[in-house]
C-alpha positions as CSV (number, residue, x, y, z in Angstrom):
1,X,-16.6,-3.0,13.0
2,X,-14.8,-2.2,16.7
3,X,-12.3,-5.4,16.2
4,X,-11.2,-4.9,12.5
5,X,-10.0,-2.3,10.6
6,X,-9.5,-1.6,6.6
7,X,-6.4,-0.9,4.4
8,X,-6.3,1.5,1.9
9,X,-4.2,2.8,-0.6
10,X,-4.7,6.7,-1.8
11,X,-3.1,7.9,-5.3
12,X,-1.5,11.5,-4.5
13,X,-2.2,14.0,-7.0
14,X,1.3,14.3,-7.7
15,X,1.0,10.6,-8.4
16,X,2.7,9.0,-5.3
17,X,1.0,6.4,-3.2
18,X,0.0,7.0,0.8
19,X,-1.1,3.7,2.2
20,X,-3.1,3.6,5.7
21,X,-5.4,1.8,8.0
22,X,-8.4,3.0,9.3
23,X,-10.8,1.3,12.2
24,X,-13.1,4.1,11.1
25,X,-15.6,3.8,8.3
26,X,-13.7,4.0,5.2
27,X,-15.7,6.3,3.4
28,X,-15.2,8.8,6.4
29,X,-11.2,8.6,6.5
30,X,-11.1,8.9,2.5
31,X,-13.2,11.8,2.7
32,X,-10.9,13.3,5.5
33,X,-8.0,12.8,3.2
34,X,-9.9,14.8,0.1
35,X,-11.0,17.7,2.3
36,X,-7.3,18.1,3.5
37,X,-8.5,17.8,6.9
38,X,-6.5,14.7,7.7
39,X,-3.0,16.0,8.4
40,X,0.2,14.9,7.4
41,X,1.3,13.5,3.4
42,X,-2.1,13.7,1.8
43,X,-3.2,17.3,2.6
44,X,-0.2,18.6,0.6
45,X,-0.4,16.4,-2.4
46,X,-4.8,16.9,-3.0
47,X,-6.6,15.4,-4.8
48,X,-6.3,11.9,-3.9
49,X,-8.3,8.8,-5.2
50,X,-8.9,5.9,-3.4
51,X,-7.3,3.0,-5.9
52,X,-7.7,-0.2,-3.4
53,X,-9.2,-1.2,-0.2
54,X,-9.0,-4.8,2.3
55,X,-11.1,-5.3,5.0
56,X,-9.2,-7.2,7.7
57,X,-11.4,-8.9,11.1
58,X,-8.4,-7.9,13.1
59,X,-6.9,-4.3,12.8
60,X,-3.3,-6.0,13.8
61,X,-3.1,-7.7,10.4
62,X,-4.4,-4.2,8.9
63,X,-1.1,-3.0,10.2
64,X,0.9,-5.7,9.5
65,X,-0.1,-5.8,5.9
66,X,0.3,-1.7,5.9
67,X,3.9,-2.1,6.9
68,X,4.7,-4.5,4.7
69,X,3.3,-2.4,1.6
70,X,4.9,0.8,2.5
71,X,8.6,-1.3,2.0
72,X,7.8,-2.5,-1.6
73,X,8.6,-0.9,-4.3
74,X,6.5,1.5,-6.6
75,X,6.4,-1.6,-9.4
76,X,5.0,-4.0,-6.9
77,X,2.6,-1.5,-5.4
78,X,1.5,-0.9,-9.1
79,X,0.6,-4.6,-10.0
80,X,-1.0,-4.9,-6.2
81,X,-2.9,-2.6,-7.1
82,X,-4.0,-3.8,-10.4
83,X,-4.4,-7.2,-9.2
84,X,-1.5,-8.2,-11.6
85,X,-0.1,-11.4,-9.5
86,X,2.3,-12.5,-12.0
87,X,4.2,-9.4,-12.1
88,X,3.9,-9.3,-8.5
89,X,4.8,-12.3,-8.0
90,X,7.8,-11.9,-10.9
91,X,8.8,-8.5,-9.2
92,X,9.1,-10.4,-5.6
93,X,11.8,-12.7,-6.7
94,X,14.5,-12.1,-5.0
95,X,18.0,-11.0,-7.1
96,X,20.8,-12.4,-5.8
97,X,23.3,-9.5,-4.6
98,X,26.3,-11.0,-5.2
99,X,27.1,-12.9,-8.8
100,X,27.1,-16.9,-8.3
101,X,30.8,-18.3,-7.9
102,X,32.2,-19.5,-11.1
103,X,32.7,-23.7,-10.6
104,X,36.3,-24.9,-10.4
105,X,37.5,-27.3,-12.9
């Protein structure tokens, strides 16, 4: 387990998310976060429950896959969660930002 690392997704007590990577066992860092021990967003916000977990072979897609969770939105980290693809996949599609250009006649 020295090359990998997992990614894990905690629910906060106060219901919020806190997502990390670990390259230690992941039943060691989860129970760091319930004891309060681990510092930072979780030790405030106990108790929290591990809702999903990804092994990855190299910890640098553990931590490209951590950033890329912590800019979605709570929706899509909802479905993720539950494994809901089409909703993820419906709540990924991009909205235009501007309203299309009416067509001249």
């Amino acid at each position: 387990m020295t090359e990998g690392a997992f990614l894990y997704i905690v629910r906060c007590a106060d219901g919020s998310f806190y997502i990390g990577t670990t390259r230690t066992a992941l039943e060691i860092r989860i129970a760091q976060h319930k004891a309060g021990t681990f510092d930072g967003y979780t030790c405030t916000r106990l108790p929290v429950t591990l809702v999903f977990s990804q092994w990855f072979d190299r910890v640098t897609d553990a931590i490209e896959n951590e950033r890329k969770l912590k800019k979605w939105s709570r929706a899509k980290k909802e479905a993720f969660i539950r494994g809901d693809f089409t909703a993820l996949k419906e709540l990924s599609a991009r909205r235009s930002r501007h309203p299309p250009k009416p067509t001249e006649i």
